[in-house]
N, C-alpha and C positions, 0 to 999 in steps of 0.2 A: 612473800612479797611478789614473787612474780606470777603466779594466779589472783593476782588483786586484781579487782576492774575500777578504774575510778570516774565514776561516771561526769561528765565533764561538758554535755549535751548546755547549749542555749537553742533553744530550738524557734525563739523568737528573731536571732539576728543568722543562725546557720541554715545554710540551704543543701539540697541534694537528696533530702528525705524520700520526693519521689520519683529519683532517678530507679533504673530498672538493676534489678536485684538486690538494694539493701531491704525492703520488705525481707525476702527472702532470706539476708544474711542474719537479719537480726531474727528471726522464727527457728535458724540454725541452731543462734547463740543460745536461744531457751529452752531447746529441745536437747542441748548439751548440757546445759547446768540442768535440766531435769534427770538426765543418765547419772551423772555424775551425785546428783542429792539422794542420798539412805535413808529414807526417814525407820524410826524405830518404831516397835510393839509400838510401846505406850514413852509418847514422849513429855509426860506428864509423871515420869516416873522420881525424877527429883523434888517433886513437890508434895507437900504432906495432907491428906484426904482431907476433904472438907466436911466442918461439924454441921452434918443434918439432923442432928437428931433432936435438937430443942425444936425444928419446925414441925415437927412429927406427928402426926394425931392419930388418933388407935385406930382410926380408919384407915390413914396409910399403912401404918404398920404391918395391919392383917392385910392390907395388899402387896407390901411389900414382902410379906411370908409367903404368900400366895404365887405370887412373882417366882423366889424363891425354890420353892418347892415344884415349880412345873406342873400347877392347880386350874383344873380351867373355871373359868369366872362364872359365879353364880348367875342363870339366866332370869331377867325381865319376870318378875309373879303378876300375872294379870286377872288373880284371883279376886283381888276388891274388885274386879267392874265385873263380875258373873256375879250371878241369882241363882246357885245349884240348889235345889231342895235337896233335904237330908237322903244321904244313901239307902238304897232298899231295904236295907238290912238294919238301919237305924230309926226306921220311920214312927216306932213306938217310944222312942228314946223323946224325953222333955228335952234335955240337952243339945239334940241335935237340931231339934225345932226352932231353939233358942238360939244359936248360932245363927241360922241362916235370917231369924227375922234383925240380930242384930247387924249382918251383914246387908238387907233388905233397907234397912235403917239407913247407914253410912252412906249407900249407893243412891238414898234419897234425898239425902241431907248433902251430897256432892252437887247431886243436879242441879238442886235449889241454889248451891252457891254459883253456878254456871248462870241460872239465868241472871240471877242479881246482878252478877257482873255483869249480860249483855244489859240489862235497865241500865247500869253504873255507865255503861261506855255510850248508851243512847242519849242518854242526860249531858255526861258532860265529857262524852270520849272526841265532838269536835273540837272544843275550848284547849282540851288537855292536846292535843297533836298543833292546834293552832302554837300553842306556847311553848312545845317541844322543837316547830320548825323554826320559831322565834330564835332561843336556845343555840339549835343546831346553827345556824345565821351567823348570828353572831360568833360563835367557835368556827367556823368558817369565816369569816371576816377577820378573827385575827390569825388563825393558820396565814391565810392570806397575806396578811401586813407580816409574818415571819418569814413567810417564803422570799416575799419582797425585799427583805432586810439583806434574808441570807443571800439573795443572787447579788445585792447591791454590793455588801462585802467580798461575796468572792471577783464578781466586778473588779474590786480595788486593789486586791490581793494579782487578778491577774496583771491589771495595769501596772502595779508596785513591779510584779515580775519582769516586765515587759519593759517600762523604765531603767529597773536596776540592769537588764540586759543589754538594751542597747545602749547605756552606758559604758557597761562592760565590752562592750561591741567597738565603740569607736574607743577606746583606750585600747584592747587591742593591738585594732589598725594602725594607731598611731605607734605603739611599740612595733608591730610587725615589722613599719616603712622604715623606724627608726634602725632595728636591727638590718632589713637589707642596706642602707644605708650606712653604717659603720662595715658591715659586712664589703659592702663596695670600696669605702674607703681603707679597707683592709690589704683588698685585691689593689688598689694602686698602691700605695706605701710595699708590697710586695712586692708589685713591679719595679718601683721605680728602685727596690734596695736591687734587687738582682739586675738592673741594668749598673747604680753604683760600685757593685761588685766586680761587674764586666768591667767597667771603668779602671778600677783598683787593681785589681790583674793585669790590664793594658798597662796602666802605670808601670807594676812591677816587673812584669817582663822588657819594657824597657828600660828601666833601671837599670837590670840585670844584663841588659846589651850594653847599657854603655859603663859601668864598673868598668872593665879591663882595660878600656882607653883612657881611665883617669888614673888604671894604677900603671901603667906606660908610659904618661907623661913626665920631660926631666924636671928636675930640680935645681932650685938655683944654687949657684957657690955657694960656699961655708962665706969668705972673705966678704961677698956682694951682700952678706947677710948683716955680719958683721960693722960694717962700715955704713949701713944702714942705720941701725940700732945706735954708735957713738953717735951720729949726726942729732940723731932725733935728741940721745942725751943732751948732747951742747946745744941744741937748741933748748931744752927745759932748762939746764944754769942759766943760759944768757938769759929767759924769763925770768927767772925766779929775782937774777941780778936786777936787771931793769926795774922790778917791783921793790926789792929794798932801798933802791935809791929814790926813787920815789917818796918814798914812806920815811926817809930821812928829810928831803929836801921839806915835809911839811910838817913835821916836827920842827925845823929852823925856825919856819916861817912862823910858828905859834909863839916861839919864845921871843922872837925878837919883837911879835906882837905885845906881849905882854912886858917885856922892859921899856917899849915905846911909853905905853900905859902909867908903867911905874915913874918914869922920868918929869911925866905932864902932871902928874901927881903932886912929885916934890916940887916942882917950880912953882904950882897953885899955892901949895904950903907956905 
């Protein structure tokens, strides 16, 4: 993991590309990972040979034997375009006579097709180049209309790029400002606790001065305590009393309400 590089480049929204020596640094960095890469023999070596031999034709073959074997290659016979009369020594030979007039043959019957074909190309070798530049035009005009597609695409591809970056660009900036932003408001809430703190300590060390002048101070009588605490009681009886009387005297007054009641009753009756 830690010779990983992770490459992380927008090079549409980052600048400093051609500040003076990252050329240089980044030439550093690939001439180190060139030191550093072994390539093997044959790194082709996990994979399993390919079947050539269905495309094979005994022509290759015998050059591929040829090849093989360190053969050098059969040179050029230029013997059809020569006219040799028979050897001196063959000159009485039928066979040898024979030979050379069928060779005589071949070398005339080659010519003849030479000229035919310049008649052939005189006739009609302008019509045929006229409809080959026709041809060729046309396959030119559509290379043309593909060339055109493909830059329009890569066109799109770079704009797509270039979009999705500076997207990524101002997201970002707006995380960046966000983080120095919580970052800052880190640094105050830090401040302001270690000044709380100072506070706190100021607190407690006064406390701590004055502790001993409250454990110094007297205390009152036992009796003065005393005679406190009975007061306060007879003051709760003499409440308490006052409230039952109360609560008697309106108890009377319901009954006497209600024999009123009963009295005006009977005399109705």
């Amino acid at each position: 993991m830690a010779d990983e590089v992770i490459v992380d480049a927008l090079p549409y929204i980052d600048h400093g590309y051609d500040d003076v020596g990252v050329r240089e640094s980044a030439l550093a960095m690939v001439e180190e990972e060139c030191r550093r890469y072994r390539p093997t023999k044959n790194y082709l070596d996990h994979l399993p040979l390919p079947a050539s031999s269905p495309f094979e034709t005994p022509l290759m073959i015998n050059e591929f034997e040829r090849i093989q074997n360190r053969l050098p290659m059969e040179t050029l016979s230029m013997k059809r375009y020569e006219l040799p009369p028979p050897p001196s020594g063959k000159l009485s030979e039928v066979s040898a006579w024979q030979e050379s007039i069928e060779n005589s043959m071949a070398q005339l019957e080659h010519q003849w097709v030479r000229s035919l074909n310049l008649e052939l190309m005189l006739d009609y070798g302008t019509e045929a180049w006229k409809s080959y530049l026709e041809v060729f035009t046309a396959m030119q005009a559509k290379a043309q209309i593909q060339l055109q597609q493909l830059k329009k695409d890569m066109q799109d591809v770079n704009w797509q790029r270039k979009q999705a970056q500076t997207q990524a660009g101002e997201k970002l900036r707006a995380l960046e400002a966000h983080w120095v932003l919580l970052v800052s408001k880190n640094y105050e809430i830090e401040t302001e606790c270690v000044e709380l703190e100072k506070v706190v300590q100021a607190a407690r060390e006064q406390l701590e001065k004055l502790a001993p002048t409250a454990e110094n101070a007297p205390t009152p009588p036992p009796e003065q305590t005393n005679g406190h605490a009975t007061e306060d009681q007879g003051n709760g009886n003499d409440e308490a009393m006052e409230e039952d009387g109360v609560e008697a005297e309106t108890h009377a007054d319901e009954v006497r309400g209600e024999s009123n009641e009963d009295g005006v009753a009977n005399e109705s009756s």
